[in-house]
C-alpha positions as CSV (number, residue, x, y, z in Angstrom):
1,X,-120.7,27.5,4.4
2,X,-123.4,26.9,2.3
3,X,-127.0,26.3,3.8
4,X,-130.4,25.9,2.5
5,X,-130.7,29.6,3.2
6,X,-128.5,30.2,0.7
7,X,-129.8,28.5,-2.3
8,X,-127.7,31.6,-5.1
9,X,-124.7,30.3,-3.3
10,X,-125.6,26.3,-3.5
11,X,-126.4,27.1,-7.0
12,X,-123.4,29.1,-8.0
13,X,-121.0,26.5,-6.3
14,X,-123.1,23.0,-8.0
15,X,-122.3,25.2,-11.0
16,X,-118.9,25.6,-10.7
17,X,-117.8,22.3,-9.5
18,X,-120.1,20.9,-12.3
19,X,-118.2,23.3,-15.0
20,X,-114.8,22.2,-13.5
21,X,-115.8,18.5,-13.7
22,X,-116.7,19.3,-17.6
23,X,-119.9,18.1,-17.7
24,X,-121.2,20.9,-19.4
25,X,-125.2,21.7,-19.7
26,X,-127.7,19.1,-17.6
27,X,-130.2,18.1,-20.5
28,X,-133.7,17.1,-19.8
29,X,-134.3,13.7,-20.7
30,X,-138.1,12.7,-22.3
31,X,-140.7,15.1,-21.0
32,X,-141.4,17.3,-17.8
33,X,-143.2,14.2,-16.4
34,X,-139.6,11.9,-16.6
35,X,-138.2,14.2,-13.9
36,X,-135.0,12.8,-15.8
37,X,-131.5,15.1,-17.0
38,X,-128.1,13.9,-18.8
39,X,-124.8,15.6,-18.3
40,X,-124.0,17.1,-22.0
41,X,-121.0,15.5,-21.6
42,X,-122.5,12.0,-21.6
43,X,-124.7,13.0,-24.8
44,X,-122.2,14.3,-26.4
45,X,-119.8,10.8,-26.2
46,X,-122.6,9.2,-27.7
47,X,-123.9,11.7,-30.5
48,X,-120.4,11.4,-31.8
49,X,-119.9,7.7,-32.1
50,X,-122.9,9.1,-34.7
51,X,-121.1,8.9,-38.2
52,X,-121.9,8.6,-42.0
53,X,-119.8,8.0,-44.9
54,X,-118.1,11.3,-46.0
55,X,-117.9,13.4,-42.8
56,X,-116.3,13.6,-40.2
57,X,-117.5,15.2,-36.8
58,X,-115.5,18.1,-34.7
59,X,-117.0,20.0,-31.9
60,X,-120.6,19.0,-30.4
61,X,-122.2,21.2,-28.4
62,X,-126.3,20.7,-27.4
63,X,-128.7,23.5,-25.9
64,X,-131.7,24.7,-25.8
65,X,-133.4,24.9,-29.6
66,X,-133.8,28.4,-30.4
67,X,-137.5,30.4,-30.3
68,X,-138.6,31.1,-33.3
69,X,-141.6,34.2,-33.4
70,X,-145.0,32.9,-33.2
71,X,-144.0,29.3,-32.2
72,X,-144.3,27.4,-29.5
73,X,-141.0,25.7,-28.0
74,X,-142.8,23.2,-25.2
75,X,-141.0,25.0,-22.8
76,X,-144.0,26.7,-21.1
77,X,-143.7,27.1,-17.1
78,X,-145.1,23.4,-15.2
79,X,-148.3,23.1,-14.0
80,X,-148.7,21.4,-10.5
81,X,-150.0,18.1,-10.6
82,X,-153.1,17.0,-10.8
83,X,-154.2,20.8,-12.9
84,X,-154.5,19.3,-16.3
85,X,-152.7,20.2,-19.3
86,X,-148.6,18.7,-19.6
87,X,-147.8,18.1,-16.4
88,X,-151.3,16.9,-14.6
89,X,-153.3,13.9,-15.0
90,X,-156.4,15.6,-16.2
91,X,-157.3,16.9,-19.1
92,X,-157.4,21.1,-19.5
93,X,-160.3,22.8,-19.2
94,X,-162.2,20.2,-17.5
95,X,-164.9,20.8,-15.6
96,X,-164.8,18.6,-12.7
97,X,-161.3,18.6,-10.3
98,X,-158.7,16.8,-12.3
99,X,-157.5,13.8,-10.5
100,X,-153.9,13.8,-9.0
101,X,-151.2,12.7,-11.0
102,X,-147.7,12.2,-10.0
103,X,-145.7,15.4,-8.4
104,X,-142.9,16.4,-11.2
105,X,-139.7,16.2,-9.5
106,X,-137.7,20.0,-9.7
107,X,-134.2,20.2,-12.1
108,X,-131.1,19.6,-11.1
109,X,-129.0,22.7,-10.0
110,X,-128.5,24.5,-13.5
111,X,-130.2,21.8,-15.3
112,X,-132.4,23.0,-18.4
113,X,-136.0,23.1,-18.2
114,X,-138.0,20.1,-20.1
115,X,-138.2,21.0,-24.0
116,X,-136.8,21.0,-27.2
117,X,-132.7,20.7,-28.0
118,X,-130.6,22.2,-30.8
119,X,-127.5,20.7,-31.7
120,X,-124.3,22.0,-33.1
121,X,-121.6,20.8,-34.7
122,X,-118.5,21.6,-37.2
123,X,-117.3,18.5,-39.5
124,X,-115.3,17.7,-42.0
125,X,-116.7,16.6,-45.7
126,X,-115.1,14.4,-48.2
127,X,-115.0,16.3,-51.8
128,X,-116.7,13.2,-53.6
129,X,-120.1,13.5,-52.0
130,X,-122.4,17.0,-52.7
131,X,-122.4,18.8,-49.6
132,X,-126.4,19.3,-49.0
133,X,-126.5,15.8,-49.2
134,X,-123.8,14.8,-46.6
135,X,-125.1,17.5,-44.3
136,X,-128.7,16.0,-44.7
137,X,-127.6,12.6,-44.3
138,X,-125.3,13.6,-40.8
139,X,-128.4,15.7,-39.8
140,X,-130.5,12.8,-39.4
141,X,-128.5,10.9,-38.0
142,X,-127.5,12.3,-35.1
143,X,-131.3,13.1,-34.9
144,X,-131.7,9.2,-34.9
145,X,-129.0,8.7,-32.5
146,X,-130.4,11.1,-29.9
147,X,-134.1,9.8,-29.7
148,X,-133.1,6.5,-29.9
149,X,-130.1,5.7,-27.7
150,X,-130.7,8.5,-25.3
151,X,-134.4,10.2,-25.4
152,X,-133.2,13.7,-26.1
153,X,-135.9,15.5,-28.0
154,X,-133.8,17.4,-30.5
155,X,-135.6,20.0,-32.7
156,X,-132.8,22.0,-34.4
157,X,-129.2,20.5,-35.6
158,X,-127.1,23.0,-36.9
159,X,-124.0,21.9,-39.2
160,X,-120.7,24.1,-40.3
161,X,-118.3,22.6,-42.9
162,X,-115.2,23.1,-41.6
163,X,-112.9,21.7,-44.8
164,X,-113.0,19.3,-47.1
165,X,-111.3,16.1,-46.8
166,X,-108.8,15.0,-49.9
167,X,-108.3,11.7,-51.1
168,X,-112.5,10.7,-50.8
169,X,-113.9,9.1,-48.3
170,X,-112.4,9.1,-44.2
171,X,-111.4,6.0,-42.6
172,X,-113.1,7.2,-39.3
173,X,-116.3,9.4,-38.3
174,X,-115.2,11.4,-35.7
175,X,-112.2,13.9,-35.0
176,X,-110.1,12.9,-32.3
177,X,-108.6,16.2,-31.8
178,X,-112.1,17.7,-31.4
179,X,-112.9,15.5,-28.7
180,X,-114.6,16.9,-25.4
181,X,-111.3,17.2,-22.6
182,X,-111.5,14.4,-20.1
183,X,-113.4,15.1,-17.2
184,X,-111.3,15.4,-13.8
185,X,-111.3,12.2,-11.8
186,X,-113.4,12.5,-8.9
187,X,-112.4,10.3,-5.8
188,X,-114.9,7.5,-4.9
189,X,-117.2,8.2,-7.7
190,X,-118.4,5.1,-7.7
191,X,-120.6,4.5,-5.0
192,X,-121.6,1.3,-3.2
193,X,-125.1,0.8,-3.1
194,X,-124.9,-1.1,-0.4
195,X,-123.7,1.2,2.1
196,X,-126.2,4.4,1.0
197,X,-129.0,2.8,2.1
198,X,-132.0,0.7,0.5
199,X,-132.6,3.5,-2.8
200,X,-129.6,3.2,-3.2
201,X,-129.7,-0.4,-3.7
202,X,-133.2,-0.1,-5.4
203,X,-131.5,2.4,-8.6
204,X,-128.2,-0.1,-8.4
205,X,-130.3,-3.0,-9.0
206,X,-131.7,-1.5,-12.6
207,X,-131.0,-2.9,-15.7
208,X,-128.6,-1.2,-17.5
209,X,-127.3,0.8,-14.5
210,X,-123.3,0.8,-14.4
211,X,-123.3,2.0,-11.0
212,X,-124.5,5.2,-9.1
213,X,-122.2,8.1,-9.1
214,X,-121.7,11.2,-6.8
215,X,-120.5,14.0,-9.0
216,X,-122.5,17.1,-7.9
217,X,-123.0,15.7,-4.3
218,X,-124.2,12.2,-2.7
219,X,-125.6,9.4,-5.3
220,X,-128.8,10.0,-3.4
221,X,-129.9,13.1,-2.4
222,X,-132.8,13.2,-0.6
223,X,-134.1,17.3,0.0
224,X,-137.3,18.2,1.5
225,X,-139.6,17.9,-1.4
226,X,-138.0,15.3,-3.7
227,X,-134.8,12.9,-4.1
228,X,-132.2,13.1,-6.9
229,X,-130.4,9.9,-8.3
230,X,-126.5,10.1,-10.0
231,X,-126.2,6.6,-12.0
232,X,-123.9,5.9,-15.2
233,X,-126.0,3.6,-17.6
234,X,-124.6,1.2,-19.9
235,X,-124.5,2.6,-23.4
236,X,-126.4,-0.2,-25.1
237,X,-129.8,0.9,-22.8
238,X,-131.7,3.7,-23.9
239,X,-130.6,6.5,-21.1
240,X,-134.3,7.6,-20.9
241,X,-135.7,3.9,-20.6
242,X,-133.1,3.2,-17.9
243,X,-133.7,6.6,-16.0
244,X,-138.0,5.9,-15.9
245,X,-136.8,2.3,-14.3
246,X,-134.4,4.1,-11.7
247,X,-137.6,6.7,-10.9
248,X,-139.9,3.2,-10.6
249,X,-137.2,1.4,-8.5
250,X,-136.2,4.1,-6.0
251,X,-140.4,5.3,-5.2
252,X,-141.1,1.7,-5.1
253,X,-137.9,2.0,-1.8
254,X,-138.5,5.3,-0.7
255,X,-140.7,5.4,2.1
256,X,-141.9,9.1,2.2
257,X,-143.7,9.2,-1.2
258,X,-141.3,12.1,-2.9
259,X,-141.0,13.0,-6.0
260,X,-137.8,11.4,-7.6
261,X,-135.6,12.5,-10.7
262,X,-132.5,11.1,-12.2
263,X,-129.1,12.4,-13.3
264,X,-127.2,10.7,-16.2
265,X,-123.9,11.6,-15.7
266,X,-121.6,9.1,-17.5
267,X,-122.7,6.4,-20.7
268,X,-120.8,3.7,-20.6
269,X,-120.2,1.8,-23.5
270,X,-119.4,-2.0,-23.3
């Protein structure tokens, strides 16, 4: 049995289940302060409704951007709250004490540490376009797509032409085949708010919240020193905006004061 004695075990076991349930890496959403992650799965449907004219998208996989020598990724250990510097409220260096700022909420289990993404991806080019160009062009757009219908901060997109398309352009953006497998159904993943409690009912009650899920656990798990929220957001909310209003909603209904972070595990489109 696993106990909070045991965290390698918890973490080894959250991981398996959330491997077997296919949603791949947990992404940080915005910036350490967000205390907000999305399954890779859930980016991933999105990125690849991401299409222009001439190419056609296969596999899509996002990760952490790749360190280059000398630079600096954002990815530097948090600093408590209230320090200074990324994660405090006052400024580095400052003489006087820095005044407290709001505790930063820890990752889910196996969830990536707040910084910079690379994404990569095969498609498929039409032969009337140059292929710089259509790579450019599919570059920024799933840059696009990422900041602005999710709040991934995405540094790096790598692209691999995998053939060339005959007959000009493709009737379609994406490549069925190449789609991520289904995830396996989970019984009651849909929760009712009603019956978890008043946070519950707090992150329910969100604009743009589908509904609150519990795929690695209960919708709201509440831990010694913070609570994590599962919700499915509609796909025509930002993921990010949606997750800050969760974070606002459930401290506003949580009595004890903890730190809260939000897991995106499903965008559903209209």
């Amino acid at each position: 049995m696993t106990t909070e004695r045991s965290p390698q075990r918890a973490d080894g076991w959250t991981a398996a289940v959330r491997q077997r349930l296919g949603l791949g890496r947990l992404l940080p959403l915005g910036g350490a302060v967000d205390g907000a992650w999305i399954a890779e799965t859930a980016a991933a449907s999105v990125l690849r409704g991401t299409g222009v004219p001439g190419a056609v998208l296969g596999t899509l996989r996002i990760g952490p951007a790749r360190m280059s020598a000398g630079t600096d990724t954002g990815t530097e250990p948090h600093r408590p709250a209230g320090t200074g510097g990324p994660d405090g409220a006052g400024p580095a260096g400052a003489g006087g004490p820095a005044e407290a700022g709001p505790a930063v909420p820890p990752a889910p289990p196996s969830g990536l540490p707040p910084g910079p993404l690379r994404i990569e991806a095969e498609f498929r080019a039409a032969g009337d376009r140059p292929l710089p160009d259509a790579a450019a062009a599919l570059r920024a757009a799933l840059v696009t797509a990422a900041a602005a219908r999710l709040g991934l901060e995405v540094a790096e997109v790598d692209l691999r032409v995998t053939a060339l398309l005959e007959g000009g352009t493709p009737d379609q953006v994406t490549e069925p085949a190449a789609a991520p497998a289904t995830p396996v159904p989970v019984p009651d993943a849909k929760v009712d708010a009603k019956a978890e409690g008043p946070v519950a009912v707090a992150a329910a009650g969100v604009p743009g919240v589908v509904s609150l899920t519990r795929v690695l656990g209960s919708a709201v798990h509440t831990a010694a020193d913070h609570i994590r929220v599962e919700v499915a957001t509609a796909g025509d909310h930002r993921a990010l905006d949606v997750a800050r209003s969760v974070r606002t909603a459930v401290s506003a209904a949580a009595a004890d004061g903890l730190p809260v972070s939000v897991l995106v595990t499903e965008v559903v489109d209209a």
